[in-house]
N, C-alpha and C positions, 0 to 999 in steps of 0.2 A: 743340834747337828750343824758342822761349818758348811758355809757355801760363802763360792763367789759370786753371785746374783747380787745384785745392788737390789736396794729397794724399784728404782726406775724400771728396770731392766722386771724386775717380779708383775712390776704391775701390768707392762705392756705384755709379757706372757700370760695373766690372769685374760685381759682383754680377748686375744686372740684366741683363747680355747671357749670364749663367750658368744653366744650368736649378737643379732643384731637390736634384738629385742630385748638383751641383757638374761635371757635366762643360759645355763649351761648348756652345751651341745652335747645331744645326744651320743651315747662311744658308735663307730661304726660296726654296722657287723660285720663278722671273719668268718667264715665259713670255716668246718674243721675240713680238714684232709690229709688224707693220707699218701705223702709222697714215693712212695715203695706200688701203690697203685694209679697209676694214672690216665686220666681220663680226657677223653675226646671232646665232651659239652662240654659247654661255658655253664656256670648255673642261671645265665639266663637260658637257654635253650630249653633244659632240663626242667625249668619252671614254666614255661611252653608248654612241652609235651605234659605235662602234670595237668594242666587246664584243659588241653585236649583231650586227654585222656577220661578229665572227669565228666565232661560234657557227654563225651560218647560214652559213657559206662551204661546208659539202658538200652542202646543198641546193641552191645556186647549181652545184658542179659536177655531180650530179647533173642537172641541166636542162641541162646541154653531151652529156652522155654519150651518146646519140645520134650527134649527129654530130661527135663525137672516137673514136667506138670504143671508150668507157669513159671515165668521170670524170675529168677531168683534173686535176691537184694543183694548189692556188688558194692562195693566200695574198693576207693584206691589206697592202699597201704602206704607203697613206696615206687617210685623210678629211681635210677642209680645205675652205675655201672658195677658190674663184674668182671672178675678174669673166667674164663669157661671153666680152668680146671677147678672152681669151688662148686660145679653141678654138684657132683657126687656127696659132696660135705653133708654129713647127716642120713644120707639114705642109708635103707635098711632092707634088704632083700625079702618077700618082694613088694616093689615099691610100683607106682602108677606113672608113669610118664610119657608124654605123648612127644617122639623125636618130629621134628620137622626141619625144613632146608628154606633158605634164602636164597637165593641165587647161585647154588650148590653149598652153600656154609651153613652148618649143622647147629640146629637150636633147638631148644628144650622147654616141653612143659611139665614143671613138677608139682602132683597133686597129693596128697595125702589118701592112701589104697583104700581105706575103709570109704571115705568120700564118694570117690570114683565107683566104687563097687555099690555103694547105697544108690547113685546114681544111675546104673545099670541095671539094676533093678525096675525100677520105676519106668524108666527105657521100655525096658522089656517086656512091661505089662504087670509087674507085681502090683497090687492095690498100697502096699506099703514096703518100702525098702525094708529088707531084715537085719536084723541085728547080726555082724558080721565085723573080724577082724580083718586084717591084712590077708590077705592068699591070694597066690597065679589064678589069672583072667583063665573063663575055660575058652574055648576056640571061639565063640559067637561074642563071648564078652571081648577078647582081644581084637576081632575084628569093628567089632561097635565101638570102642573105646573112641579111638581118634574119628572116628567118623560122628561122635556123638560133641567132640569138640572143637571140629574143622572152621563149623561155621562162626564162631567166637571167638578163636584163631585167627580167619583171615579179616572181621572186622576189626579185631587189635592190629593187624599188619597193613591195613588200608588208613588208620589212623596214623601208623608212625610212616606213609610214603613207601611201603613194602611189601612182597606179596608170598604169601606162607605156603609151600607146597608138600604134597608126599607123607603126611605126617602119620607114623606108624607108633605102634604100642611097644615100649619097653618097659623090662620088670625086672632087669638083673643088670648087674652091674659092667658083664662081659658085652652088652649088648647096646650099653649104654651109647657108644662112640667117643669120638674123639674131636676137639676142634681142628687137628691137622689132617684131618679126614677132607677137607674144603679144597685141595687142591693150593696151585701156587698161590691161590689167592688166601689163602687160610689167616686169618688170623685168631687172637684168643678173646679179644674185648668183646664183651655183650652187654647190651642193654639189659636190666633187669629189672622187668615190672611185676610186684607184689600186689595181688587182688585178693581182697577178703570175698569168701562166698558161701553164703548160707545156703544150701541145699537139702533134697532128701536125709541127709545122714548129719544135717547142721552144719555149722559152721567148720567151715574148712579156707585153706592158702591156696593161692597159683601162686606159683612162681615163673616168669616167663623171660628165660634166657634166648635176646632177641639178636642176633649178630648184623653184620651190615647196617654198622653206626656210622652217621654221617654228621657232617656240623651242616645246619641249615639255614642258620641265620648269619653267621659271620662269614668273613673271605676265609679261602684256604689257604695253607700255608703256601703252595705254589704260588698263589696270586699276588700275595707280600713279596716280592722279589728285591731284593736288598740294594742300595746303590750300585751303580755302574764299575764294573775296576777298571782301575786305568788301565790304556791299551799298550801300555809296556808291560803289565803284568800276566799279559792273558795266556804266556806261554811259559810263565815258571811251572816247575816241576812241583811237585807235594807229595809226597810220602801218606798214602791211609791206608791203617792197621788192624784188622778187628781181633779184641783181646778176648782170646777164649775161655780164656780162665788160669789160676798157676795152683801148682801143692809147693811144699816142702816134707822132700824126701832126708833120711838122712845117708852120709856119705854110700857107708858101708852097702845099701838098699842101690843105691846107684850106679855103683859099678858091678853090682851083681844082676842087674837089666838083660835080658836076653829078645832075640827077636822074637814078638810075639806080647810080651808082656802088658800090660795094661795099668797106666798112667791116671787114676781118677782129678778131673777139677772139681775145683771147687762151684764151677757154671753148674746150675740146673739144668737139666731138658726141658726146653720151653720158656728159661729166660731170655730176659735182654741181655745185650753185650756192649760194653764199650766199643766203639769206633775210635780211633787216635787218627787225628793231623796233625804228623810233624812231633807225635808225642803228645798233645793234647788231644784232652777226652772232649770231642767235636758233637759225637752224634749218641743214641741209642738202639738197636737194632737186633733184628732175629735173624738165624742161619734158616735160609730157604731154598728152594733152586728157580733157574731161572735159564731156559733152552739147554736144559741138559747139565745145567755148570752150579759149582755151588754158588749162592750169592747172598746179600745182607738184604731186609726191608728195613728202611728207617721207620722206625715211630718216632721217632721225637728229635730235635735239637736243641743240644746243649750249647751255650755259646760260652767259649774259651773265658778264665780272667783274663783285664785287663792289663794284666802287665806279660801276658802272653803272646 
């Protein structure tokens, strides 16, 4: 194969990929990610909370131990973020879920129904959980459910700087809620902590969709305040746009439009949207309201190319 590398030029590039000891340098890691999802932690933070989290795992079963009969063995699966609308992904009617609120923003814990039901059992005084599939809590189960997993609940939410409230039994899908259910403050990101847990019925998942994600260790983005503009600038005008989405109709479809009719984009409900200044894609953001009026929340900024 041709190349223009000189010999000289090969060697001092051998050197420089060499540590100082002459052995090769290790490749660095890259974390995979996925840019269509994005996320709040840094992965140092996320590896934080993962050490936290395993440290406190016998306080967490300690606060089952009641109603398992003793502590049950807990290990951490995963921390990670989610969008909320993946709660539902996989459930199947009826399912065991305990809804709870943050600061009025709706989170979720998802258990596997036989689990929870073997659990309730035992609860409730059976000498042995029975052998039992998925079926609706009866009225004493659905009020024990979330009270049976309050207190292991609020020590996971005392470990991530949060406090779990309200937390009720859901088992349908219509009953489920919604992350836009939070009010102006609504957003969709949740923390997602995965805990193995052997109980009455064996091993079983939590899944614990935790909202009011904060960065704790780095500055926030407000606190980054970007250099000074100059003070001839401070009063030009700027045009921002937010792109709500476009089709392509054809002609004929077009002029046969009448009032009333309806326009599909190709925007989801519940996506992001472009922001434009000036025509470039500046920001990314959600339609929310804001004293009465429609308005944008940024999540994210994009910063323009340079030849923009």
């Amino acid at each position: 194969m041709a190349t223009n590398v000189t010999p000289d030029e090969a060697r001092a590039l051998a050197q420089a990929l060499a540590s100082e000891s002459g052995e090769p340098r290790s490749a660095a890691h890259v974390e995979s990610r996925q840019f269509d999802r994005p996320q709040r932690l840094s992965t140092a933070e996320r590896s934080t909370l993962r050490e936290k989290l395993r440290r406190a795992l016998p306080e967490i079963a300690r606060e089952l131990a009641p109603s398992m009969r003793g502590a049950p063995p807990i290990e951490l699966v995963e921390l990670d973020e989610a969008h909320a609308d993946t709660v539902p992904e996989g459930l199947v009617e009826p399912f065991a879920v305990a809804r709870f609120e943050v600061a009025g923003q709706p989170g979720w814990l998802v258990w596997d129904c036989a689990a929870a039901l073997a659990m309730l059992d035992v609860a409730l005084g059976a000498a042995e959980p029975g052998k039992t599939t998925a079926r609706p809590f009866t009225s004493i189960e659905r009020a024990m459910f979330p009270r049976s997993v309050l207190g292991a609940l609020a020590r996971l939410g005392a470990i991530l700087g949060l406090q779990f409230s309200a937390p009720t039994s859901v088992q349908t899908l219509d009953s489920l809620g919604h992350w836009r259910q939070g009010g102006d403050k609504a957003e969709p990101q949740r923390l997602l902590v995965t805990l193995s847990i052997t109980g009455p019925g064996g091993p079983s998942t939590w899944r614990v969709y935790v909202p009011g994600i904060v960065h704790s260790e780095r500055p926030s983005a407000k606190s980054e305040r970007p250099a000074p503009l100059p003070t001839h600038l401070n009063d030009v005008q700027v045009e921002v746009r937010a792109h709500l989405g476009a089709n392509e109709v054809p002609l004929a479809e077009l002029l046969a439009l009448e009032v009333g009719d309806v326009i599909p984009l190709k925007l989801a409900v519940g996506e992001s949207l472009s922001v434009l200044v000036e025509d470039q894609a500046c920001l990314r953001a959600t339609i929310g309201r804001s004293q009465g009026r429609l308005a944008l929340r940024v999540l994210s900024v994009e910063r323009p190319k340079p030849e923009a």
